[in-house]
C-alpha positions in Angstrom: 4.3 2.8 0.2 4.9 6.3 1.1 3.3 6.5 4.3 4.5 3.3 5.3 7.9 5.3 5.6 6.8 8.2 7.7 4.2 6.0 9.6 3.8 3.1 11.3 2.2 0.2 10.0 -1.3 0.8 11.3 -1.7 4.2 10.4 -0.3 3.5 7.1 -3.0 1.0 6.2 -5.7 3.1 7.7 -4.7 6.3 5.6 -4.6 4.1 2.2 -8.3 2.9 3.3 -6.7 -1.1 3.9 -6.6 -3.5 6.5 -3.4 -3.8 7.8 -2.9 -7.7 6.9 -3.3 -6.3 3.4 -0.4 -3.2 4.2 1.7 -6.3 5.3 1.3 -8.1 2.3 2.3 -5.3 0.5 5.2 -4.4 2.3 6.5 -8.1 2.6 6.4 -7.8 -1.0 8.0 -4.3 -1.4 5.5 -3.9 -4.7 2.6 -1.8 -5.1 -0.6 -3.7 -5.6 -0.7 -2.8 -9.3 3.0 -4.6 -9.6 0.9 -7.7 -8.0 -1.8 -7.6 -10.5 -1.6 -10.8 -12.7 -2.8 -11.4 -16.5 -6.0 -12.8 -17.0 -5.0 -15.6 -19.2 -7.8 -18.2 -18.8 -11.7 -18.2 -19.9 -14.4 -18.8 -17.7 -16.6 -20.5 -20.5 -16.4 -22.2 -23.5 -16.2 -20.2 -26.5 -19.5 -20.0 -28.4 -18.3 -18.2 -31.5 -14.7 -19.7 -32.2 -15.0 -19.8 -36.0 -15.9 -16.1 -36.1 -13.7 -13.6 -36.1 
């Protein structure tokens, strides 16, 4: 987000190692990619164990 104020979009991307649909994604969001991160809430499996603890 930092370089995205000193460069242009392009570079920007290139210096954080990202494609530059990615930098846009970002910077339509205004968020860092860690503030994009969701929970993971859900379970790819069925629980084989639920009765122990």
């Amino acid at each position: 987000m930092k370089e995205l104020h000193k460069h242009t979009l392009t570079i920007a991307a290139a210096k954080a190692g990202m494609d530059v649909k990615t930098g846009r994604k970002y910077r339509r969001a205004n968020k860092l990619p860690s503030e994009l991160k969701r929970p993971h809430d859900w379970l790819k499996r069925p629980d084989q164990f639920p009765d122990v603890l």
